[in-house]
KEDRENPA-309991 format. One line per field, with one value per residue (C-alpha): residue in one letter; x, y, z. Coordinates in steps of 0.25 Angstrom, whole numbers. Layout:
KEDRENPA-309991
lumtor <- A|...
X <- X|...
Y <- Y|...
Z <- Z|...
This chain:
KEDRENPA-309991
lumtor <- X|X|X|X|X|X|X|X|X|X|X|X|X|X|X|X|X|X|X|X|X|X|X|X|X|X|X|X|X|X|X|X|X|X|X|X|X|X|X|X|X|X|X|X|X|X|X|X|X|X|X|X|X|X|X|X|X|X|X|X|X|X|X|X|X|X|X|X|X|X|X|X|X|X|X|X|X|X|X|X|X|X|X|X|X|X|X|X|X|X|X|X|X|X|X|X|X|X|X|X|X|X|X|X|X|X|X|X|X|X|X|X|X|X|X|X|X|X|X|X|X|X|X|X|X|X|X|X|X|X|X|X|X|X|X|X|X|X|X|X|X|X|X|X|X|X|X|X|X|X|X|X|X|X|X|X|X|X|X|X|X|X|X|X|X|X|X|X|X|X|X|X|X|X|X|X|X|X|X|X|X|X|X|X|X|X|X|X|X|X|X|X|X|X|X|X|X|X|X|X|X|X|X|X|X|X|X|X|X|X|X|X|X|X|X|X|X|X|X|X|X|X|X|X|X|X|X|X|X|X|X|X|X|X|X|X|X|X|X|X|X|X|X|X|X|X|X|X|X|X|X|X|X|X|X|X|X|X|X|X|X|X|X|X|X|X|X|X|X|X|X|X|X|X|X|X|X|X|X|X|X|X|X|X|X|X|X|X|X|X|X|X|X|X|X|X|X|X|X|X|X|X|X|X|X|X|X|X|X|X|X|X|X|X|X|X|X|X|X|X|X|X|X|X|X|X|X|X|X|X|X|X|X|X|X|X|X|X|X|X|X|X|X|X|X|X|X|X|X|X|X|X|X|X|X|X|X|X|X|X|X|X|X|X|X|X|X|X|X|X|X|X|X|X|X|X|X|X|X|X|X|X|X|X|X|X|X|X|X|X|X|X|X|X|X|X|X|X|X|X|X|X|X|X|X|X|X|X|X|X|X|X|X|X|X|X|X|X|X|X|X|X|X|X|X|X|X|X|X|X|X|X|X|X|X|X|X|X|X|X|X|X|X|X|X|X|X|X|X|X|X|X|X|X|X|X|X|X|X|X|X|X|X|X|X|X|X|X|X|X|X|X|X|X|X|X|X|X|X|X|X|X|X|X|X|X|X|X|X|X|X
X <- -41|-52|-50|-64|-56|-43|-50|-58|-44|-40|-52|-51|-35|-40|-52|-42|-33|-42|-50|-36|-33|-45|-47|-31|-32|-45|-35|-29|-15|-10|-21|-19|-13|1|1|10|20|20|22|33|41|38|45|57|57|55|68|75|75|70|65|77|69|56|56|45|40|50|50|48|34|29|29|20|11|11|6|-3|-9|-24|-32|-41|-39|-36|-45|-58|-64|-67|-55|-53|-58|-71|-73|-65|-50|-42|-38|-25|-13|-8|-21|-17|-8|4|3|-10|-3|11|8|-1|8|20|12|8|21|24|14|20|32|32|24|35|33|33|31|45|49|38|45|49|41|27|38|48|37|28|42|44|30|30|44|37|25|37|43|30|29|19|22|16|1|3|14|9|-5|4|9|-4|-8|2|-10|-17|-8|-5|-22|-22|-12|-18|-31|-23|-16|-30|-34|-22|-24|-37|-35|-23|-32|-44|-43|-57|-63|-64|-73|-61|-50|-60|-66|-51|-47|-60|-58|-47|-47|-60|-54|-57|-41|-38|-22|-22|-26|-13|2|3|12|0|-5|7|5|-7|1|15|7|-5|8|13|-2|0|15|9|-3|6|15|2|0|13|26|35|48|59|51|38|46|54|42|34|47|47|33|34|46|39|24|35|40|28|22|25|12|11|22|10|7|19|22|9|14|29|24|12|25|32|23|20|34|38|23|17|15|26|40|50|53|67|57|52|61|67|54|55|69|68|55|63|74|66|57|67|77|68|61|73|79|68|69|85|81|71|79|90|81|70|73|66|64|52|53|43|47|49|36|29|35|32|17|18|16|20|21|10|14|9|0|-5|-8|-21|-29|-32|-46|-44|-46|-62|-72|-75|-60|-57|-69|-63|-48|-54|-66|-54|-43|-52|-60|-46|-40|-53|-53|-41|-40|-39|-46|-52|-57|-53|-60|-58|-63|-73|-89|-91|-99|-90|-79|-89|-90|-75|-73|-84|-83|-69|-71|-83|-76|-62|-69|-76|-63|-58|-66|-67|-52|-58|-66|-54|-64|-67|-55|-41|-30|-24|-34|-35|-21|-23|-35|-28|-15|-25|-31|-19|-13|-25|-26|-12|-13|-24|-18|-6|-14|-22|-8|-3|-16|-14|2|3|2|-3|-2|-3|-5|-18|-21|-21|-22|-22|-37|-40|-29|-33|-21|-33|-24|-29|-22|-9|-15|-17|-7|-16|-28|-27|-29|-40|-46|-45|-52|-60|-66|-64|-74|-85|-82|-85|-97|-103|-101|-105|-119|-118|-122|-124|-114|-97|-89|-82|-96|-98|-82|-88|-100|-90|-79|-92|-95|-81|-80|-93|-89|-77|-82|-89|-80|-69|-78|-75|-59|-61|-65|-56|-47|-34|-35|-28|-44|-42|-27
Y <- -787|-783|-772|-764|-767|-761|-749|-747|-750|-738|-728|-730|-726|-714|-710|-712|-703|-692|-691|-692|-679|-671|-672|-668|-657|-653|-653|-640|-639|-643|-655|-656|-673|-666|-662|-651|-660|-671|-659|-654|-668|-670|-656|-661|-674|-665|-657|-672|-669|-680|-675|-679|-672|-666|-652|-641|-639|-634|-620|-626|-633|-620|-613|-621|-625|-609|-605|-617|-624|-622|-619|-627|-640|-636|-622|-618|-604|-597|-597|-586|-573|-573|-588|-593|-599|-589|-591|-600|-592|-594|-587|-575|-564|-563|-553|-559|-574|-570|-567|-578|-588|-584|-586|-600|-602|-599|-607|-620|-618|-622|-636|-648|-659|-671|-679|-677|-692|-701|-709|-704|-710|-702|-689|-693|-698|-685|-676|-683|-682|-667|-666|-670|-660|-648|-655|-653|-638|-640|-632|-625|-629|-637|-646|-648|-655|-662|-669|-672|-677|-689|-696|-698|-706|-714|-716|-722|-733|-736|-740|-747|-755|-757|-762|-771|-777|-780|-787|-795|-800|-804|-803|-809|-798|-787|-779|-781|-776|-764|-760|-759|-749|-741|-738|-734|-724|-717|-720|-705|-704|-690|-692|-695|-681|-674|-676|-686|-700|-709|-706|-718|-726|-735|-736|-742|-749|-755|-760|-767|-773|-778|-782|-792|-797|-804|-809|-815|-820|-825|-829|-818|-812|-803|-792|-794|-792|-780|-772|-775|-770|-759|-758|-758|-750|-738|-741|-737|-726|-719|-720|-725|-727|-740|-747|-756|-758|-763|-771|-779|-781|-787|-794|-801|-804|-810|-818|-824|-828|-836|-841|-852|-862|-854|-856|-844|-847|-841|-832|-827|-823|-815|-808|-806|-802|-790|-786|-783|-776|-769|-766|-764|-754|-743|-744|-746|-736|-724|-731|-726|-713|-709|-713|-705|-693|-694|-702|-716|-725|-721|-704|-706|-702|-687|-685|-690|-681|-669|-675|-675|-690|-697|-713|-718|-728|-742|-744|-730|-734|-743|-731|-727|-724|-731|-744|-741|-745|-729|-725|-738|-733|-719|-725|-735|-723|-713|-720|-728|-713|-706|-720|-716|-703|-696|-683|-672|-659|-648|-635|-642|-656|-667|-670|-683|-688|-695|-704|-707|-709|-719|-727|-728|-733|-743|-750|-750|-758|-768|-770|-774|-782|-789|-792|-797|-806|-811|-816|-828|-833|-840|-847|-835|-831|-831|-835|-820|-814|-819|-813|-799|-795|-800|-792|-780|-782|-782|-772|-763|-767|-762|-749|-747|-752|-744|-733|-737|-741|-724|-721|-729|-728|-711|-699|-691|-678|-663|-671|-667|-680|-690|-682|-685|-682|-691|-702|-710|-711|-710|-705|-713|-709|-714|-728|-727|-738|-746|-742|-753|-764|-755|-755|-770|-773|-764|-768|-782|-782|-773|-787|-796|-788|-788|-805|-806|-800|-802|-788|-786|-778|-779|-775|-764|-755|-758|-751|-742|-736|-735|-727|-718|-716|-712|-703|-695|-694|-688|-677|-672|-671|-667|-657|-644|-647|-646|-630|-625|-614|-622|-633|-638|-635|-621|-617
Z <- -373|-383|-390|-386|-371|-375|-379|-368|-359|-368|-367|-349|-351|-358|-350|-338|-343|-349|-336|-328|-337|-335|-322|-321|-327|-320|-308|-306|-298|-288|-281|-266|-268|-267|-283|-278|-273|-284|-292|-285|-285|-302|-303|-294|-303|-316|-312|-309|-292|-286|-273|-262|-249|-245|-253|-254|-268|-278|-285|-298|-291|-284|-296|-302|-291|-287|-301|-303|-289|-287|-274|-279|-272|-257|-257|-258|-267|-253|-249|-263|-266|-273|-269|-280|-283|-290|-304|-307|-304|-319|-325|-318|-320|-314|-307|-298|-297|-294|-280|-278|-285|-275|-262|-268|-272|-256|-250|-257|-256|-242|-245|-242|-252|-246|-258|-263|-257|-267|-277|-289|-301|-302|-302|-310|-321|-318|-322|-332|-338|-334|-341|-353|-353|-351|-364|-370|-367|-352|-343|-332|-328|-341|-336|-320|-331|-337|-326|-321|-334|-333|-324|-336|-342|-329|-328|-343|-339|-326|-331|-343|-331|-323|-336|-336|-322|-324|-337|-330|-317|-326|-342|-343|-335|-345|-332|-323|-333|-337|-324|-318|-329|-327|-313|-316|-327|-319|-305|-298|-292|-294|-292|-305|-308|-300|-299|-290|-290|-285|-301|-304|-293|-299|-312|-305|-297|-307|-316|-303|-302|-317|-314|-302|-308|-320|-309|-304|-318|-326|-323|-320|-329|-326|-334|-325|-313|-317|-324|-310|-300|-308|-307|-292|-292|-298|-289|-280|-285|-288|-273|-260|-257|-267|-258|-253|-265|-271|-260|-262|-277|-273|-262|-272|-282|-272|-266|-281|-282|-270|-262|-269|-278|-286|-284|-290|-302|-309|-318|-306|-300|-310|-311|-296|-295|-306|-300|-286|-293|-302|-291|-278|-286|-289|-275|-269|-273|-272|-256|-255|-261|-252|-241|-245|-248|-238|-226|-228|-240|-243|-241|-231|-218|-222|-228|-217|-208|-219|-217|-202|-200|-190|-187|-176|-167|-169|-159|-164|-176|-171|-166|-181|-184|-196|-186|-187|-197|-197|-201|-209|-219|-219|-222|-235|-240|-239|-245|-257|-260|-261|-270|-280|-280|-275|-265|-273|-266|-272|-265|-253|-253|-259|-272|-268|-265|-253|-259|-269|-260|-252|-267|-268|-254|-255|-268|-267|-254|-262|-275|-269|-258|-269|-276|-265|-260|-276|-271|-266|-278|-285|-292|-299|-306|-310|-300|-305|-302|-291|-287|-294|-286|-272|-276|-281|-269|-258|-267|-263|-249|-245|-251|-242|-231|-233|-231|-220|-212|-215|-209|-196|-196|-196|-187|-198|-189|-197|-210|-216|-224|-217|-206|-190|-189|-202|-201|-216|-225|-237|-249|-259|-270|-263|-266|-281|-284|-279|-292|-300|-290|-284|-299|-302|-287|-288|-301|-300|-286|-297|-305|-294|-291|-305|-305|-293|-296|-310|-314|-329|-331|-333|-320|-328|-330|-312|-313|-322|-313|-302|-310|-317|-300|-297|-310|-308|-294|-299|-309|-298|-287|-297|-309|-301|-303|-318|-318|-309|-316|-312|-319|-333|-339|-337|-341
């Protein structure tokens, strides 16, 4: 790597991180994506309670969000006298938020949390980092920041390993490896900017992406295959929604070991073997806890009856709007508008520009086709890379599928999203495992697209128009966050 290229890698970690801060701490508390609840469960893990039922939220976690949460998100002005939000509760004198902070305090105390059954890493890893910030004397509105601030971090070494993947597929392509880390330190997801345990997913599982690409390159050793089981172990761990994920990954090592022309060698199967244990341990027994604890393996069941859904019958399942041109363009706009940009709400809608969102959803679907059609042309490149974009590629078609089978699969009934009226599972922040093989597809069709018509300029500026589009779009969906009187601005 050239040293002007190491320092660019180094300035895209650091913008990452200081756009992930600001736009953070424009945020004020609590954002409707379930904050409250993440909250709640890195208070339990801070305090060494790992969550053993479905709880409403703890004293320790209503005192905070009573003298803390904003209206901003889910209310509008009018709804307030004099057509404004009141000031923050801890600006006030005690005398006028007493009251008001006991009648909040009231009205969550009711909410069950029904994220209390997710896998413990993003919490115990959150608690810890929050630990620390108490050690260093933050506390209060302080201290919840602090928490949030952690995603700066995880952004930095995200792009580092977009950066990584894309040197690994194509060292020669210098637009490839730099267009990848670009997207991602400007990519608009605003979980990145709230307590939430997708923020680790694409980081456990972009190593896992790393881990198989050099099974897909060298001979494997006993350290590769216990670095990438624990790799997997802890995509796991973070979120259950990257199962498809993972499962793609073992299944792609797998079949690298025993199809051929290769025949298992002793090496390799040492490699195998302490992958499995390092991997199957962990998950394995996470399973026997949450079946303990809540019921099923996964700590499903419960929840879904806290959401009020219910399993369709199969022959149900085919009546799905989804099975018409009309829904399938609202199941992929939906789903790749909310995997750019995120759901966050503010004054009651979401924070987004149609137009935008039109953008996402169809140069997501040009560029990806483009690099998949590009599969064909062995000719053209490497027998890697090859592999890498068909594993980025599979990868990224079962965490939409996933997605498109709970749409199809559930009775969504009183749920508000998904809901019966709108049956599209379009969370797309649930699919953030799946950013780095997005970003490496997704940059590598704005490659194909500039050989293909020879336009005078590297791939990675193309990348760079799209993210300036995306970042524009941003500031002007997202500028009226930055002076609201609850944020970390204003304290």
């Amino acid at each position: 790597m050239l040293r002007h290229e190491r320092w660019l890698i180094t300035l895209l970690c650091f913008v990452g991180a200081l756009r992930t801060f600001l736009y953070a701490a424009a945020f004020p508390f609590f954002s409707n994506g379930d904050e409250d609840l993440h909250f709640d469960v890195i208070v339990r893990y801070s305090d060494g309670r790992v969550p053993r039922n479905f709880d409403v939220l703890s004293n320790d976690t209503l005192n905070l969000i009573s003298l803390y949460a904003s209206p901003e998100f889910l209310q509008t002005p009018d709804h307030f006298e004099d057509g404004k939000f009141p000031a923050p509760l801890w600006k006030q004198p005690l005398v006028e938020a007493e009251p008001v902070i006991e009648a909040t305090k009231v009205g969550w105390s009711r909410e069950i949390n029904w994220e209390m059954s997710q896998p413990p890493l993003y919490y115990a890893l959150a608690a810890c980092w929050w630990k620390t910030g108490q050690f260093l004397g933050l506390n209060g509105i302080h201290g919840l920041y602090w928490i949030r601030f952690l995603n700066a971090f995880l952004v930095a070494l995200l792009v580092a390993i977009g950066f990584a993947a894309g040197r690994t597929v194509a060292p020669a392509s210098a637009s490839l490896r730099i267009g990848t880390a670009l997207l991602l330190a400007f990519i608009p997801q605003d979980a990145f900017y709230v307590m939430t345990n997708d923020a680790l997913s694409p980081i456990c599982f972009g190593i896992v992406f790393l881990c198989v690409l050099r099974w897909l390159s060298k001979p494997p050793s006993f350290y590769l295959g216990a670095i990438t089981g624990l790799a997997i172990a802890a995509t796991f761990l973070t979120k259950l929604s990257n199962v498809p994920l993972i499962t793609i990954a073992a299944a792609t090592i797998f079949a690298y070991c025993v199809l051929p022309p290769r025949r298992p060698d002793r090496s390799t199967i040492v490699a195998f073997a302490s992958m499995t244990l390092c991997a199957g341990i962990p998950i394995l027994s996470w399973m026997l806890w949450s079946r303990a604890n809540f019921g099923d393996i996964t700590g499903s069941s419960a929840k879904m009856v806290l959401l009020d859904w219910t399993q369709k019958p199969f022959s149900e399942w085919w009546h799905h709007p989804i099975f018409s041109f009309r829904g399938l363009w609202i199941f992929w706009s939906e789903l790749i508008a909310r995997f750019w940009r995120g759901e966050l709400m503010w004054h009651n809608l979401e924070l987004h520009s149609f137009l935008v969102d039109d953008f996402y959803a169809i140069s997501s679907l040009i560029f990806i086709a483009i690099a998949l059609t590009s599969i064909r042309l062995t000719q053209l490149r490497s027998n890697l890379e090859l592999k890498a974009l068909l594993f980025a590629a599979i990868c990224f078609i079962a965490a939409i599928s996933f997605f498109f089978l709970l749409s199809i699969e559930f009775d969504f009934g009183r749920c508000i999203f998904p809901s019966r009226n709108h049956p599209y599972f379009t969370s797309g922040r649930l699919m953030m495992g799946a950013l780095v093989p997005f970003a490496l597809l997704y940059t590598y069709g704005v490659s194909e697209l500039v050989r293909r018509f020879r336009i005078g300029f590297p791939a990675w500026i193309g990348v760079g128009l799209i993210v300036a589009i995306a970042s524009i779009s941003e500031i002007v969906v997202k500028h009226n966050v930055f002076v609201s009187e609850h944020n970390w601005f204003h304290l």
